[in-house]
C-alpha positions as CSV (number, residue, x, y, z in Angstrom):
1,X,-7.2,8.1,-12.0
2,X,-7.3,7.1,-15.7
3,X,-3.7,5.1,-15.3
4,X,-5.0,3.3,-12.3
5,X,-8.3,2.4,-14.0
6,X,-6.2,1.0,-16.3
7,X,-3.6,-0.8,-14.6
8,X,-6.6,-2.3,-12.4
9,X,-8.4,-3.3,-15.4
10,X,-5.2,-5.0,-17.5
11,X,-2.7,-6.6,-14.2
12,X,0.2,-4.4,-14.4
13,X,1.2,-3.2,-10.8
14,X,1.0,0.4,-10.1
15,X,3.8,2.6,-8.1
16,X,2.2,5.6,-6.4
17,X,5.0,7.7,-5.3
18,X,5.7,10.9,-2.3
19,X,2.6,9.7,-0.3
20,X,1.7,12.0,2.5
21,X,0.4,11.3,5.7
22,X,-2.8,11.0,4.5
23,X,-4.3,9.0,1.4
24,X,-7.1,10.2,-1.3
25,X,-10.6,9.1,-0.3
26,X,-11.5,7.6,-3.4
27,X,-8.8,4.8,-3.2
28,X,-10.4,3.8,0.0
29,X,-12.5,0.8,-2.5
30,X,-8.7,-0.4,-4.0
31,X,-7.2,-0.7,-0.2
32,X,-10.2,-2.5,1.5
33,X,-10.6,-4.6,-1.8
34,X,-14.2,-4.2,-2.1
35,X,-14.4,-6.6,-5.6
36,X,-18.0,-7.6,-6.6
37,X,-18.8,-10.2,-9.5
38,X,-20.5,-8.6,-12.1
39,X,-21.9,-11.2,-14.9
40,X,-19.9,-13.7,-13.5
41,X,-16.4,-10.9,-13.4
42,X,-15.0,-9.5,-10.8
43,X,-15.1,-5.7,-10.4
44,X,-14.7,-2.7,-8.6
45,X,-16.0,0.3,-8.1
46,X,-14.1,3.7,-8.1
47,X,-15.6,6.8,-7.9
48,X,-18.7,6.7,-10.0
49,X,-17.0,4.3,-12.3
50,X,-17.1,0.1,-12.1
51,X,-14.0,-1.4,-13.4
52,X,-12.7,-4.9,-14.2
53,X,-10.5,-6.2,-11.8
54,X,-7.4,-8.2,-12.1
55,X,-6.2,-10.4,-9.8
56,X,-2.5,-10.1,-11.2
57,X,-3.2,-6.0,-10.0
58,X,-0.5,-4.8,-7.4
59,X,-0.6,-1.5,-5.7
60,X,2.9,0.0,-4.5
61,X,2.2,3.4,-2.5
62,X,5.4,4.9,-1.2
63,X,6.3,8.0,0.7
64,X,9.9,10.6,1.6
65,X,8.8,10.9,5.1
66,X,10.9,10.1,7.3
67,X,8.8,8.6,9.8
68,X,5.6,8.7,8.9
69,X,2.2,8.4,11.3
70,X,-0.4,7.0,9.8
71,X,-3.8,7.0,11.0
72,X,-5.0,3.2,12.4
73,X,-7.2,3.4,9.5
74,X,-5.2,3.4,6.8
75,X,-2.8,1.4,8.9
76,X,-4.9,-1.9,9.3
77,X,-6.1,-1.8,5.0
78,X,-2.4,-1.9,3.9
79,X,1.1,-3.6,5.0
80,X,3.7,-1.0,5.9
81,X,6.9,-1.8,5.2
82,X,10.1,0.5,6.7
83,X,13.4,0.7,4.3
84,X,14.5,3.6,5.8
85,X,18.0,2.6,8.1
86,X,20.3,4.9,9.6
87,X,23.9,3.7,10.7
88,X,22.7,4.5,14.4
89,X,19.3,1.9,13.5
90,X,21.9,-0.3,12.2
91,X,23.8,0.2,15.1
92,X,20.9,-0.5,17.3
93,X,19.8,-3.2,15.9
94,X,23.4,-5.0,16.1
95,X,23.4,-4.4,20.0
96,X,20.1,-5.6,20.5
97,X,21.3,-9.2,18.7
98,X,24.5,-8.9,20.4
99,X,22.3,-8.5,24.0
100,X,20.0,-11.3,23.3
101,X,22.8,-13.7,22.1
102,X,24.6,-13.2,25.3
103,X,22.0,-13.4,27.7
């Protein structure tokens, strides 16, 4: 918690790495965004704690799961992204061009 406090508070992005299916409670503030101005800066609260927030901050969160299913809730506060390809998806994907092209 202490390296994300500070990476909110100072810009740098952050790289959360072998995510489960299902995320901490207390970064629910970070995903929804819930800044505040304080004495005229922005700031959010974690935990028990109010930070300064950055707006250069980026938050990276990624997971090993194959396919992962997240709950709707988490799925609407951040933008999922799938890197994961397989020849067959590649394959797949080729076809379905292919098919569209010619009809």
């Amino acid at each position: 918690m202490r390296t994300l406090e500070n990476c909110i508070q100072f810009g740098t992005p952050l790289l959360l790495e072998n995510v489960g299916e299902e995320l901490d409670p207390s970064l629910e503030p970070l995903l929804l965004k819930q800044t505040f101005k304080q004495g005229g800066v922005e700031c959010i609260k974690l935990g028990d704690r109010v930070i300064e927030y950055s707006a250069d901050f980026r938050f990276y969160i990624t997971t090993r799961l194959k396919n992962p299913h997240y709950l709707p809730e988490v799925a609407t506060k951040v933008s999922l992204l799938n890197f994961m390809i397989t020849p067959e998806g590649l394959e797949d994907q080729l076809l379905g061009i292919v098919v569209a092209k010619e009809r």
